[in-house]
TIFI-516714 format. One record per residue: x, y, z of N, C-alpha, C, O in turn; residue in one letter. Coordinates in steps of 0.05 Angstrom, whole numbers, plus 5000, padded with zeros to 4 digits. Layout:
N
XYZXYZXYZXYZA
...
! end
This chain:
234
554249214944553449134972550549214977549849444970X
548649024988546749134986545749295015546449215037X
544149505012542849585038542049525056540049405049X
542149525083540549315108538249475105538249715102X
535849285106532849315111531949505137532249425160X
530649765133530049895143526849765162524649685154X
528049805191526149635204523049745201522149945191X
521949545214518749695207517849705238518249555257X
516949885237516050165259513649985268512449835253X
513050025304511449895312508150045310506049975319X
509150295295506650465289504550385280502250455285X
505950175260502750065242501249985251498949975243X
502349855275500249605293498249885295496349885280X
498750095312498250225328496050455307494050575314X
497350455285495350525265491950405247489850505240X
493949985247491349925242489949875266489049655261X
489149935287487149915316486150085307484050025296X
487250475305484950665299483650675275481850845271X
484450485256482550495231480450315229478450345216X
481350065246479149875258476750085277474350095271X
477950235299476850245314473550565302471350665309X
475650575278474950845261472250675253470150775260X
472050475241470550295224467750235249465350265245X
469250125281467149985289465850285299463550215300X
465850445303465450635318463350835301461450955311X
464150855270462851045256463451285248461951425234X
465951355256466351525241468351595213470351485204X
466951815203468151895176470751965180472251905198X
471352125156472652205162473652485166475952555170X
471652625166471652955162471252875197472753035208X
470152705219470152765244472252635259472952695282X
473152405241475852305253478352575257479852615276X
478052715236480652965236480153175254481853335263X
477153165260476753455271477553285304479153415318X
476653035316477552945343480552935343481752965365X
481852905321484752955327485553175324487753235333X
484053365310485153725323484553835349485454005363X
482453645350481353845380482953745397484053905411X
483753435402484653255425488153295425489453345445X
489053255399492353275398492553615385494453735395X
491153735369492153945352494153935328496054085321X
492853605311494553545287491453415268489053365274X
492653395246490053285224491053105216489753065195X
492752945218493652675219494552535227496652625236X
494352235232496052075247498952145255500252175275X
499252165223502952155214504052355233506452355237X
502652515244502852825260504052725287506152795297X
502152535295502352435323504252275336504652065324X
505752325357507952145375506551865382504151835385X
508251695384507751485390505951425414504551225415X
506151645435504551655455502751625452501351445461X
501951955426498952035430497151895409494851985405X
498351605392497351415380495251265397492851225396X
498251155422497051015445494751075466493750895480X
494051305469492751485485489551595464487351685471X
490551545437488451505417486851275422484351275425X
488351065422486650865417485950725444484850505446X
486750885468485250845490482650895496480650745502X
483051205491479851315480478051215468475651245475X
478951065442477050935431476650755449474250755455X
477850585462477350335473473950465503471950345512X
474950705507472950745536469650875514467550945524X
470150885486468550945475467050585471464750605463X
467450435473467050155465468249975446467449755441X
471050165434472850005411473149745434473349755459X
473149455411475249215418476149085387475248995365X
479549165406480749125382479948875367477848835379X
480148675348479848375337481948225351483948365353X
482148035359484047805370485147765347484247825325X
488447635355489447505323489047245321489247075340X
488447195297487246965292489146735290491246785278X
488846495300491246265301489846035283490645805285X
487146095261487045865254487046055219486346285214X
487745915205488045945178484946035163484646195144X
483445915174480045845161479846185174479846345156X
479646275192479546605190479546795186478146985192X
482246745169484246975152481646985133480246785128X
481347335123480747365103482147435079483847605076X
480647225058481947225029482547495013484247494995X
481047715018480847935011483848135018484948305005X
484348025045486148215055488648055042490348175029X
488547765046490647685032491547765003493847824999X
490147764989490247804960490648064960491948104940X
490348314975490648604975494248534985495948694978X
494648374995497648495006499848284980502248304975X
498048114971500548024943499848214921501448284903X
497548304923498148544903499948744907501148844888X
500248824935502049014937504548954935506149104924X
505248674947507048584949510048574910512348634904X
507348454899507648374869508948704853510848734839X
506348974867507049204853509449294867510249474853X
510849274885514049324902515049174883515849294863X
515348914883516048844856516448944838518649044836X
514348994810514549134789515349414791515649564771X
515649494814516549774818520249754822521649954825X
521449494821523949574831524849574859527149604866X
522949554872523649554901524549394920526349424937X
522549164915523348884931523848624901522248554883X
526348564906526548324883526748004894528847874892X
525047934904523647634914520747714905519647904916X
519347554883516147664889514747374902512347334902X
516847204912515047014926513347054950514047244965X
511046894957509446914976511946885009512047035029X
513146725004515546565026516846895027517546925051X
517447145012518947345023517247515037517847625058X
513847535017511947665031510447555066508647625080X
512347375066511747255097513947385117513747525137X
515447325106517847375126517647685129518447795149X
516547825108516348105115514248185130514148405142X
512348005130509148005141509748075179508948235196X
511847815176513147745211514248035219513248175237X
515748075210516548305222514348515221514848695237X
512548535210511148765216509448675240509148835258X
508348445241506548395261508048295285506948135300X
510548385291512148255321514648165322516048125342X
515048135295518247995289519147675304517547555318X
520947605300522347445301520247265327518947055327X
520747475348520047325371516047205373515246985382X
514647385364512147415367510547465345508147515351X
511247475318509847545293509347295276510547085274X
506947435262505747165255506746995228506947105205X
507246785233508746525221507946565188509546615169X
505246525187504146475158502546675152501646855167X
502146625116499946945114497846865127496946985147X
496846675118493646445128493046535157490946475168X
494946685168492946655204492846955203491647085220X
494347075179494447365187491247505178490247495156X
489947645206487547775204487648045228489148125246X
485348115219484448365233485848605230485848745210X
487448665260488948835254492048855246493449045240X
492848515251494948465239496048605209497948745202X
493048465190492548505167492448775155493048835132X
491648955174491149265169493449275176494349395157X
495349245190498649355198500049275161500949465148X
500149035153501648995144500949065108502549075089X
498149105109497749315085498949565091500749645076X
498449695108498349995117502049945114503050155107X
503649755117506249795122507549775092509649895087X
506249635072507149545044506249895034507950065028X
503749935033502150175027505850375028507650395012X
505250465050507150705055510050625043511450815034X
511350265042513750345028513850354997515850424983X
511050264988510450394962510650634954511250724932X
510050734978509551164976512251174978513551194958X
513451165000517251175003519151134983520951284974X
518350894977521650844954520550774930522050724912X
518050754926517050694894515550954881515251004857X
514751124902514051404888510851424887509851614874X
509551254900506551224891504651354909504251334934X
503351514888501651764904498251594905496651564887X
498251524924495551334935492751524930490551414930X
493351854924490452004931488551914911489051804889X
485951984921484651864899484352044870485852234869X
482451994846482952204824479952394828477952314839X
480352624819478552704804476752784797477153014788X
473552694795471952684771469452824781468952904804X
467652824753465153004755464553004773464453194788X
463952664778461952494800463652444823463352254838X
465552604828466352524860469452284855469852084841X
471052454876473352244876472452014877470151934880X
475751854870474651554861478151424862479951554854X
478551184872480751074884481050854856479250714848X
483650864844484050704830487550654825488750814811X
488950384841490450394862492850224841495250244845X
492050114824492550014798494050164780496150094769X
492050504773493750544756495950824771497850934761X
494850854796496851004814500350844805502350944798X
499650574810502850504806503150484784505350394781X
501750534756502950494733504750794729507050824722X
502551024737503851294742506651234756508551274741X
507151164777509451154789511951054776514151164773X
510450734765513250604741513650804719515750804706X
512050954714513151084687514751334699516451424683X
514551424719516051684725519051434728521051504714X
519251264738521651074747523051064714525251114704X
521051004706522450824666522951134656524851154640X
521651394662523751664653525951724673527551874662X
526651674697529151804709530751524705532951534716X
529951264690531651124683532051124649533550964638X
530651304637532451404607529851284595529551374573X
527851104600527450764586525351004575526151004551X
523251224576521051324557521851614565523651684580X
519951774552520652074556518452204556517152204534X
517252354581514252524589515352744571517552864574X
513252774551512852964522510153154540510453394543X
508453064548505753114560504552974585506052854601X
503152984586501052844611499652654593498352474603X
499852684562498552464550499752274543498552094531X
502952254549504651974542504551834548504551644532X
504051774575502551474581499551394576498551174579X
498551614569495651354564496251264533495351064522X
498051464522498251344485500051084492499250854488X
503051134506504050914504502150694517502350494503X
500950654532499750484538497450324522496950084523X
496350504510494650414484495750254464494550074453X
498450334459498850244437500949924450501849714440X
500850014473502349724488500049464487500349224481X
498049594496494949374495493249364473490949304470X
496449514445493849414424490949574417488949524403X
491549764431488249944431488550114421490250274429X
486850184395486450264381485950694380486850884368X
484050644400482950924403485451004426487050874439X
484951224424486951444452484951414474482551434467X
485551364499484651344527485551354550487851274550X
484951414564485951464598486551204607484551064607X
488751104616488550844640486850814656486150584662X
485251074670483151054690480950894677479050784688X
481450894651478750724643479250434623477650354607X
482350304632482350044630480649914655479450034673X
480749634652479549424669481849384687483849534688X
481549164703483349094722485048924701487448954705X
484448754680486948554674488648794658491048804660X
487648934646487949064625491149214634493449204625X
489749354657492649494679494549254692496949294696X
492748944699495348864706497948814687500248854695X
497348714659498748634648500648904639503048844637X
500049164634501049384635502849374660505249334655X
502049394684504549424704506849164704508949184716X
506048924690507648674695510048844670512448864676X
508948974641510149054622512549204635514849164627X
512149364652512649654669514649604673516649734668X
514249274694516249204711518149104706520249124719X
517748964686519748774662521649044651524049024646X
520349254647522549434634523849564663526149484668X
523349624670524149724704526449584711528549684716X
525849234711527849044717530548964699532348794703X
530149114683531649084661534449374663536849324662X
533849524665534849874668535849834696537649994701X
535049634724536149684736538949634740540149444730X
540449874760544049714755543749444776541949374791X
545949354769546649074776546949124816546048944830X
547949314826547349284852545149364867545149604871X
543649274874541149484874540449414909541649224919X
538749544924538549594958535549344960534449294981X
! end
């Protein structure tokens, strides 16, 4: 029997305004956290009641935030945001999570985040602004939830660095060991198995494939993922 769909929280709306409003306004983020210690006495959204979201992004608004209108013509939507949410959409997918990877399921899930049934938007094509930031920010987090995927960024000499690609290959492989399918020997099992999955010769970090290089790796991921899963799945 499968699981009923855990509804989606009207938070996100309410989240993508202050990240919009974060953007038109200027600030970072070392001063975005310190106005929400001083004003609520939390360092993150996630901290905050639904209230003091609302009462956030009022403030912004008497600071000169305006939110974006939602867009009703298709020619507005940007392509960028679209393509960020079938990626996500695709990696829920290869993760086991959502099994429809059509665009037609990534809609109907789109609707409910931006208003549902009664008031949310019809097609991806009109979806913009802050719609668009809700309904990343909403895929984002059930990636973190039920697929395991740690979003922080990595690392390096030169300064963190976001690479979102191979965050979920990390994730499928912790999935393909608590489903039996490989076995963490080290921290270096996945970049060998992966080398030797793409054929590559030398030993290397995933952080330093290309983008096709990782997609075809997570499609690999997912195919074994989909395979190990049991027959009833949520």
């Amino acid at each position: 029997m499968k699981a009923q769909r855990k509804p989606v929280s009207a938070r996100h709306s309410l989240y993508a305004k202050i990240s919009i409003a974060q953007k038109q306004l200027g600030l970072d983020e070392d001063i975005f956290r310190g106005l929400l210690e001083s004003r609520y006495g939390v360092r993150s959204r996630k901290q905050m009641s639904d209230a003091q979201l609302v009462d956030l992004v009022g403030h912004f608004e008497a600071q000169g935030f305006r939110p974006k209108p939602r867009s009703g013509n298709p020619k507005g939507a940007g392509r960028r945001e679209h393509g960020k949410m079938r990626a996500l959409w695709l990696s829920l997918y290869h993760l086991g999570v959502v099994h429809d990877p059509s665009d037609a399921a990534l809609a109907a899930f789109a609707k409910r985040v931006t208003g549902g049934k009664q008031s949310g938007v019809d097609a991806l094509a009109w979806i913009a602004g802050e719609d668009a930031f809700a309904v990343i920010e909403a895929l984002k987090d059930w990636a973190s939830r039920d697929g395991g995927v740690n979003w922080e960024p990595y690392a390096s000499t030169n300064g963190p660095f976001h690479n979102e690609r191979c965050r979920v290959i990390e994730a499928q492989w912790r999935k393909l060991h608590a489903l039996g399918a490989v076995r963490i020997d080290d921290r270096g099992a996945l970049d060998r198995w992966a080398c030797r999955a793409l054929g590559i010769a030398s030993h290397s970090s995933i952080t330093h494939f290309d983008a096709a290089q990782l997609d075809t790796l997570i499609r690999q991921f997912g195919e074994m993922i989909r395979r190990r899963m049991p027959e009833e799945r949520s």
